[in-house]
C-alpha positions as CSV (number, residue, x, y, z in Angstrom):
1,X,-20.2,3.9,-41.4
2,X,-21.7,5.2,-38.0
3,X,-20.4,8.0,-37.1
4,X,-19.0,8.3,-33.1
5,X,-21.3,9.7,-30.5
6,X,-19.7,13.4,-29.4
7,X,-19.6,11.6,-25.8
8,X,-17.5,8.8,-27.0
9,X,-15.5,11.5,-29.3
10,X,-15.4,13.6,-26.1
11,X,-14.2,10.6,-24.0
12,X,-11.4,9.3,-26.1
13,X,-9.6,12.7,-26.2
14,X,-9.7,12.5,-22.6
15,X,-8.1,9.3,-22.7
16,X,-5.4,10.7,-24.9
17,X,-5.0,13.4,-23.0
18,X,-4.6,11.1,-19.5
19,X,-1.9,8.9,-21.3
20,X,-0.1,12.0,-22.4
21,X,0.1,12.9,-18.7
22,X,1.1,9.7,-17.9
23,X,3.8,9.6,-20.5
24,X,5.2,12.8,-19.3
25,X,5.6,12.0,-15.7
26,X,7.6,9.0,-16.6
27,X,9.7,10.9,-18.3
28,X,10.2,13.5,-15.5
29,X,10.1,11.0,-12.7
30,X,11.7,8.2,-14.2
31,X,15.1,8.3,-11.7
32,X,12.2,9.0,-8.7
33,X,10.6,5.7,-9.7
34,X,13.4,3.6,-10.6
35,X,14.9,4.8,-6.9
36,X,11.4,3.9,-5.6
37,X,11.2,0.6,-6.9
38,X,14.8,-0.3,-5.8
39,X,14.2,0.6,-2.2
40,X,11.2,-1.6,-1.8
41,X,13.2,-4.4,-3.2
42,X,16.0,-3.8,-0.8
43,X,14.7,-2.7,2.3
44,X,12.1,-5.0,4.4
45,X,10.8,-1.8,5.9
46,X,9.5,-0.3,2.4
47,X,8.4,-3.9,0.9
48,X,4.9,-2.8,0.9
49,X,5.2,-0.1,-1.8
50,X,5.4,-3.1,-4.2
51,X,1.3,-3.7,-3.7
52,X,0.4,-0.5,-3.6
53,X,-0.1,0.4,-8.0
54,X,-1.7,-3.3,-8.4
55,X,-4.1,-2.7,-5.4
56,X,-5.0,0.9,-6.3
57,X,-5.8,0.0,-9.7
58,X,-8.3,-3.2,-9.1
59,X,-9.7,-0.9,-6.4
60,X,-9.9,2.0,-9.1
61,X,-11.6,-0.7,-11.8
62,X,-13.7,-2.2,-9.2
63,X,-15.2,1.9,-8.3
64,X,-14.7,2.9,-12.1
65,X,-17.5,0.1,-13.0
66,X,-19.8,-0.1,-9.9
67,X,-20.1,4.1,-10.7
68,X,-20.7,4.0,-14.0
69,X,-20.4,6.8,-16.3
70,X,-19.9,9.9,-14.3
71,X,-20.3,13.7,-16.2
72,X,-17.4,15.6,-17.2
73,X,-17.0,19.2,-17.7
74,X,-14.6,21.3,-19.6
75,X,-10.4,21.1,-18.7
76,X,-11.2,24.3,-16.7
77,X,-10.9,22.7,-12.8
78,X,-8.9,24.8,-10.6
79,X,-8.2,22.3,-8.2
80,X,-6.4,19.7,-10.8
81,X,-4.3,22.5,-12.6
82,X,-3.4,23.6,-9.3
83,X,-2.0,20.5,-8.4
84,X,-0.1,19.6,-11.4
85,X,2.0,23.1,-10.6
86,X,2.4,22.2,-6.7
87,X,3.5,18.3,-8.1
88,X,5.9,20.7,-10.7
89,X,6.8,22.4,-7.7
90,X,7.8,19.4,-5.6
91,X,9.8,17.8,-8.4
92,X,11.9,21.0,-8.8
93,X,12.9,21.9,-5.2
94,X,15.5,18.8,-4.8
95,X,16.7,20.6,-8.0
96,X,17.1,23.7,-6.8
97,X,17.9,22.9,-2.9
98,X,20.5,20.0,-3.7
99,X,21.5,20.5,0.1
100,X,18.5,18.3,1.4
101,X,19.2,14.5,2.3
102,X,18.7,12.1,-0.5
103,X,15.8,10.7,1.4
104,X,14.0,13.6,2.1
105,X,14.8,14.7,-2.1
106,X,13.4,11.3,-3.0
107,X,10.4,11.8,-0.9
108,X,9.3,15.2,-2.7
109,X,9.7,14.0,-5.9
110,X,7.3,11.0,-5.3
111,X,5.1,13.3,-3.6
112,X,5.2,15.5,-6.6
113,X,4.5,12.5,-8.5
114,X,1.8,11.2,-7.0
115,X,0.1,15.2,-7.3
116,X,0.6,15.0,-10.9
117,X,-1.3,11.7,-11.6
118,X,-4.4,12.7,-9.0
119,X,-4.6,16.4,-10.8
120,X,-4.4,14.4,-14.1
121,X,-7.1,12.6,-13.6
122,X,-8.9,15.5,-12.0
123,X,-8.5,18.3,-15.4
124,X,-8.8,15.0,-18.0
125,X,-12.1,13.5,-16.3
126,X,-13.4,16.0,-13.9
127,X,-14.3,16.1,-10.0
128,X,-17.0,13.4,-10.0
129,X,-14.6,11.0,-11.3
130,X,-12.1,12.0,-8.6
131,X,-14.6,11.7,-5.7
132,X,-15.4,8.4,-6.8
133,X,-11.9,7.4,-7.0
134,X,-11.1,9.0,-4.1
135,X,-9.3,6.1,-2.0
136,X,-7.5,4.5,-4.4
137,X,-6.4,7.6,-5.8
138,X,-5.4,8.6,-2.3
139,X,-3.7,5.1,-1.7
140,X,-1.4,5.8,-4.2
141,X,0.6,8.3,-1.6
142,X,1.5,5.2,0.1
143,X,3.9,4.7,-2.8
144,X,6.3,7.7,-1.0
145,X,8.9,6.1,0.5
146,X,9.0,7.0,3.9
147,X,12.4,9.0,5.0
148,X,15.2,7.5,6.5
149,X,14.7,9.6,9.9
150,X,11.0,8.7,10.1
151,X,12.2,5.0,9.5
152,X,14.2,5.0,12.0
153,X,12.0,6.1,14.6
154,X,9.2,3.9,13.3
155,X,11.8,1.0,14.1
156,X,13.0,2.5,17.4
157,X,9.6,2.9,18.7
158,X,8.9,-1.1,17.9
159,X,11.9,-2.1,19.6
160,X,11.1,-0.4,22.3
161,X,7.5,-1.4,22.3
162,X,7.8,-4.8,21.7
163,X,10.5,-5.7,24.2
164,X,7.9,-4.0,27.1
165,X,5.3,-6.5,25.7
166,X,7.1,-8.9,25.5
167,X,8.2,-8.8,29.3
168,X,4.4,-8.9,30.0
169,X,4.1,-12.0,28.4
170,X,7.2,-13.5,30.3
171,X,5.4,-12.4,33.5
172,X,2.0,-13.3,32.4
173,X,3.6,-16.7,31.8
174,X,5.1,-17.2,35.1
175,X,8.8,-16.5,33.5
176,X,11.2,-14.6,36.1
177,X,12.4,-12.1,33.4
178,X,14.5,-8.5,33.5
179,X,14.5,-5.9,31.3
180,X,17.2,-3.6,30.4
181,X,16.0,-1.1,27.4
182,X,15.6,-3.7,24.3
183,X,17.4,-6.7,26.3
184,X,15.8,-9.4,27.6
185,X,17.2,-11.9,29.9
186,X,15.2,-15.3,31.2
187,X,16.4,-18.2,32.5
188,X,18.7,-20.3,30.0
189,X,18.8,-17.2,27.4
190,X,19.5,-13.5,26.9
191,X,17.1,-11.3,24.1
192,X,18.1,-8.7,22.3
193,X,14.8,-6.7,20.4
194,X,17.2,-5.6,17.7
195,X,16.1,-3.7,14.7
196,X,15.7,-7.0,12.4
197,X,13.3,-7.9,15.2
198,X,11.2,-5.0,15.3
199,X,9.1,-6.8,12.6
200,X,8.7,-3.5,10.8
201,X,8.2,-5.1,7.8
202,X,4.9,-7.3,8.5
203,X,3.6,-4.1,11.3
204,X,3.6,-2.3,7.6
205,X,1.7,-5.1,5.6
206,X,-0.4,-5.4,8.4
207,X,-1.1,-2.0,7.9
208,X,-1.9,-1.4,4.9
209,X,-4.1,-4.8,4.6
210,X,-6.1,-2.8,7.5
211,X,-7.0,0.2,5.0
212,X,-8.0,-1.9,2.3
213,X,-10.4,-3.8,4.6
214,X,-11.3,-0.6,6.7
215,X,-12.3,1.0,3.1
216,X,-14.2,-2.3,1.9
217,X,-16.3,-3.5,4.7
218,X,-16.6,-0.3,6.6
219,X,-18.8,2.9,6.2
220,X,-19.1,4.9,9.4
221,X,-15.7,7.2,9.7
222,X,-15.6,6.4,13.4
223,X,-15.5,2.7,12.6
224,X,-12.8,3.0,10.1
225,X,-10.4,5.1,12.5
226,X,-11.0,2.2,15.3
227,X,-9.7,-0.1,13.5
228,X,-6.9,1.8,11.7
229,X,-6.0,2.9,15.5
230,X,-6.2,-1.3,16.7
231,X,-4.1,-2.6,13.9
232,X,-0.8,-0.1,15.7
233,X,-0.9,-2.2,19.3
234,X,-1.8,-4.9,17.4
235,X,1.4,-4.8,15.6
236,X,3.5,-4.8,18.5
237,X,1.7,-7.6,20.2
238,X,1.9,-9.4,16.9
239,X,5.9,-8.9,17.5
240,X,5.6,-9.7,21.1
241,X,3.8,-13.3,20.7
242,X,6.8,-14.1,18.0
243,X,9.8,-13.0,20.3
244,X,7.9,-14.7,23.0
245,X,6.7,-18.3,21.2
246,X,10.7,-18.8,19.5
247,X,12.1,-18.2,23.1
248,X,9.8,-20.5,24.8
249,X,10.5,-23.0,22.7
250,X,14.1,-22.7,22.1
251,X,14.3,-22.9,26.0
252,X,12.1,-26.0,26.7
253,X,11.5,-27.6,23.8
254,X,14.9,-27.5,21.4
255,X,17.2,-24.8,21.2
256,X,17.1,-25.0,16.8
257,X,14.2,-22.8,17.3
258,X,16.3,-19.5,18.3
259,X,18.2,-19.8,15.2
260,X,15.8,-22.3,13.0
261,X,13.1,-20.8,10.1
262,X,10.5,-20.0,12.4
263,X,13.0,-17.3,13.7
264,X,14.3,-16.3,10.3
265,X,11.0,-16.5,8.2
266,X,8.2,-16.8,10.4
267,X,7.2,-13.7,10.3
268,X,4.2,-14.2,7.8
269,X,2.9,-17.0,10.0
270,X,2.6,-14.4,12.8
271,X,1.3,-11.9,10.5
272,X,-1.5,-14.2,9.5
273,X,-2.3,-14.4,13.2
274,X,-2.7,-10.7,13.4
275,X,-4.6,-10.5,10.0
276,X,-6.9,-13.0,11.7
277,X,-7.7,-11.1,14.7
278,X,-7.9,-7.8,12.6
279,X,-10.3,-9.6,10.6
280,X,-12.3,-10.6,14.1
281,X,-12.4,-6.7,15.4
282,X,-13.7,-5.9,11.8
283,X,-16.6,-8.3,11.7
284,X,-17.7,-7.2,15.1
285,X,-17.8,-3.4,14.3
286,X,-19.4,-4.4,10.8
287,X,-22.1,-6.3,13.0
288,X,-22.2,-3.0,14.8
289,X,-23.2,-1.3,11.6
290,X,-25.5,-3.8,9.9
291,X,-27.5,-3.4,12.7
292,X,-27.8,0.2,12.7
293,X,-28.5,-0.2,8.6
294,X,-31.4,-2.2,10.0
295,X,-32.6,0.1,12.2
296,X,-32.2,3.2,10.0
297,X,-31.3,2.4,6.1
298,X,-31.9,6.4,5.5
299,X,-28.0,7.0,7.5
300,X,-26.6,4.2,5.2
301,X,-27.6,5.3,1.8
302,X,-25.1,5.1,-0.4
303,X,-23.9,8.8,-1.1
304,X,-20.3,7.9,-1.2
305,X,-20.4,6.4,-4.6
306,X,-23.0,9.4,-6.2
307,X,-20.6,11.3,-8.5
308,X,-21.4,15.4,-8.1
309,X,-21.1,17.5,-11.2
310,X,-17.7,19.3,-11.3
């Protein structure tokens, strides 16, 4: 019988070890998770966090086989041991401070969570790994759920936003419009930008869809922040053309529109929209850098992907 390459030997008890690690944060974040899971399912704002373990792990496959084998030391890294005791750390001060809003507990605790799997990964299969996982390890903090206080203002500021853009369009469009805070009047109707209108839920997919592209199809840093930084106004007009379009046409075309599905679940048709001119401003600044890959192919060499011995 052949007998098992040390490498492969060595390999395997890292893989037992990782799935230990993974066992035991389940077990310590279990009520975290399960909390998790139910807020995403029950609060349009937080939908997202549903995508965000299925997209981190065919990113992580996708890197994991492009990379290859990568060299692993002993379970001696300071930086992983150091943050499974700040993850420890996180989990325990809800414990210890039960004074601190439930959101706010909830938020520490998947913090903490999310420290323990990326040190995990870090003491079981060493810094090279980890820098070649580096985004989707890093996406997985999207999985957080953002505090109730933060949400709140994120939904606020759309309101607000969107009911200013949404008066340029009027004017744009010839529409005698006035504006008082998040209410709209035109001829024949009054708007309210209430909170279910702030389209918070698609500004977040929209988002998140712009990492995943920003880290896919972009390489320069500058690029990636442009974008990141477009998809924000992009979200509001997104919001802004919907409020807009279902008044228009519940004015002069038939009122069933203010109240009809494209008002209730058209949101993922405006989405689309945005994704599509998200998708536009990305091909023009990957243009940008396909031509300066041309021009010098030394800047663009892939170092990214080059695993450094921990």
């Amino acid at each position: 019988m052949a007998r098992q390459s040390p490498l492969k030997h060595e390999m395997r008890k890292r893989l037992f070890l990782f799935i230990g690690f993974l066992i035991i944060s389940i077990l310590c974040w279990w009520r975290s998770l399960s909390e998790t899971s139910r807020i995403a399912l029950s609060n349009d704002a937080q939908t997202y966090i549903l995508l965000i373990v299925p997209i981190s792990a065919a990113l992580a496959s996708s890197k994991s086989r492009m990379t290859g084998k990568l060299p692993i030391r002993g379970l001696h890294s300071i930086g992983g041991w150091t943050l499974l005791v700040a993850a420890v750390v996180a989990r325990l001060t809800p414990l210890l401070n039960p004074s601190i809003s439930p959101s706010i507990q909830l938020f520490l605790e998947m913090l903490g969570l999310i420290l323990w799997w990326i040190g995990a990964v870090i003491v079981c299969f060493g810094v090279a790994r980890f820098r070649s996982l580096l985004f989707p390890l890093c996406f997985l903090l999207l999985l957080v759920p953002v505090p109730t206080n933060v949400l709140d203002w994120v939904a606020e500021w759309l309101q607000q936003e969107s009911a200013i853009a949404t008066t340029v369009l009027f004017k744009a469009a010839g529409v005698p419009i006035t504006r008082d805070d998040v209410m709209l009047s035109i001829p024949g109707l009054d708007i309210e930008v209430a909170r279910e209108c702030s389209s918070i839920r698609s500004s977040t997919m929209l988002i998140v869809a712009t990492l995943v592209l920003v880290h896919l199809f972009l390489q320069t840093w500058w690029r990636r922040s442009l974008l990141i930084l477009f998809a924000i106004p992009l979200s509001v007009a997104k919001n802004a053309v919907r409020i807009f379009t279902i008044a228009e046409l519940g004015t002069r075309v038939d009122p069933g529109f203010l109240t009809g599905k494209l008002h209730h679940d058209g949101g993922i048709v405006f989405l689309m929209i945005a994704l599509g001119v998200d998708i536009g401003v990305l091909w023009m600044l990957r243009l940008g850098e396909d031509h300066l890959k041309t021009k010098n192919p030394l800047t663009f060499a892939s170092g990214r992907d080059r695993g450094s011995v921990d």
